[in-house]
C-alpha positions, -999 to +999 in steps of 0.1 A: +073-877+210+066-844+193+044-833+219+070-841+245+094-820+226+070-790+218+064-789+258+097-791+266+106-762+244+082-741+253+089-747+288+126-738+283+114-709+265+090-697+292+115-702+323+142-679+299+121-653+293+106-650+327+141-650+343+159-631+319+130-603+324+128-603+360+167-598+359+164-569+335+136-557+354+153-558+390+186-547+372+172-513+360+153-502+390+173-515+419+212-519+398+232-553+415+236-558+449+250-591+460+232-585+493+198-581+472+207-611+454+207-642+481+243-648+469+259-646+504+243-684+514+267-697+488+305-705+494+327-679+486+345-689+451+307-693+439+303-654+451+332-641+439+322-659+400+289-647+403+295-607+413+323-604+387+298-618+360+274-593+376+292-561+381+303-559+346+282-559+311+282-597+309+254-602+336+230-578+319+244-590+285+231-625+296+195-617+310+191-596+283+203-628+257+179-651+275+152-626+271+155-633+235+162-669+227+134-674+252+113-657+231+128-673+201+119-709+216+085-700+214+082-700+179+076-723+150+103-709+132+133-697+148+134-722+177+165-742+164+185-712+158+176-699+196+190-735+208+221-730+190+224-698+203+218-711+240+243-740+236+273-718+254+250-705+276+240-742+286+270-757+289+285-725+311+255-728+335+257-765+338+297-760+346+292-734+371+266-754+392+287-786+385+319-773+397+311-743+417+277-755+439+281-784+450+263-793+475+236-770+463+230-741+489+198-731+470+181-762+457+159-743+434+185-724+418+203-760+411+175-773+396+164-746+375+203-746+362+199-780+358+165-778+337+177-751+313+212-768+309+196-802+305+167-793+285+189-773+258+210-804+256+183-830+253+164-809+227+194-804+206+201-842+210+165-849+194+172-837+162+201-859+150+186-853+108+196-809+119+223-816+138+237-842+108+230-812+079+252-788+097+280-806+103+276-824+064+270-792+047+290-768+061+324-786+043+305-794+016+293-757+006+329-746+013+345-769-011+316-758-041+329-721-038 
């Protein structure tokens, strides 16, 4: 089961980074355009969601956040912290496609939504004993100060 884990992690952690640097890349050198983007095959509250995210901050903001945790996946140390971090992020992407792309107009898109939402989720469900200490001990260190 370890294994499984270590490969699904890493696979999160690859798909991140890879996205979140051909955003940044594609961001710098060509800027947004939603005409660029593919986003006019989608129904039009999903367009309007999307190019607000991505004509402000946040849509760099977020490439350049998945950029890192996707890194951070990728190691021995720091991947818990990185799915912690990604939680919001998870649950946001997995609300958007949910409520905003059904039916999918771009299968892959859905699915890779799907993976990273999914795949946060399941690997913060594997570790129940992590998961257990910070909801214990955060009360607990509060009450010895």
């Amino acid at each position: 089961m370890d294994r499984a884990k270590i490969l699904l992690r890493w696979s999160l952690g690859a798909v991140l980074l890879l996205l979140g640097a051909v955003g940044l890349v594609e961001y710098a050198t060509t800027g947004y355009d939603p005409l660029n983007e593919g986003i006019q095959q989608y129904e039009e509250r999903f367009k309007t969601l999307f190019n607000a995210l991505m004509l402000s901050y946040i849509g760099p903001a977020i490439r350049l956040f998945h950029v890192g945790i996707g890194l951070l996946l990728l190691t021995r140390r720091w991947w818990w912290i990185a799915l912690l971090l990604h939680l919001p992020f998870a649950f946001n992407i997995l609300a958007i496609h949910l409520l905003y792309d059904l039916p999918p107009a771009n299968g892959l898109f859905f699915a890779v939504g799907l993976f990273v939402s999914l795949a946060t989720f399941g690997l913060v469900a594997a570790e129940p004993q992590r998961l257990r200490s910070l909801a214990v001990m955060a009360p607990m260190r509060a009450h010895r100060k």
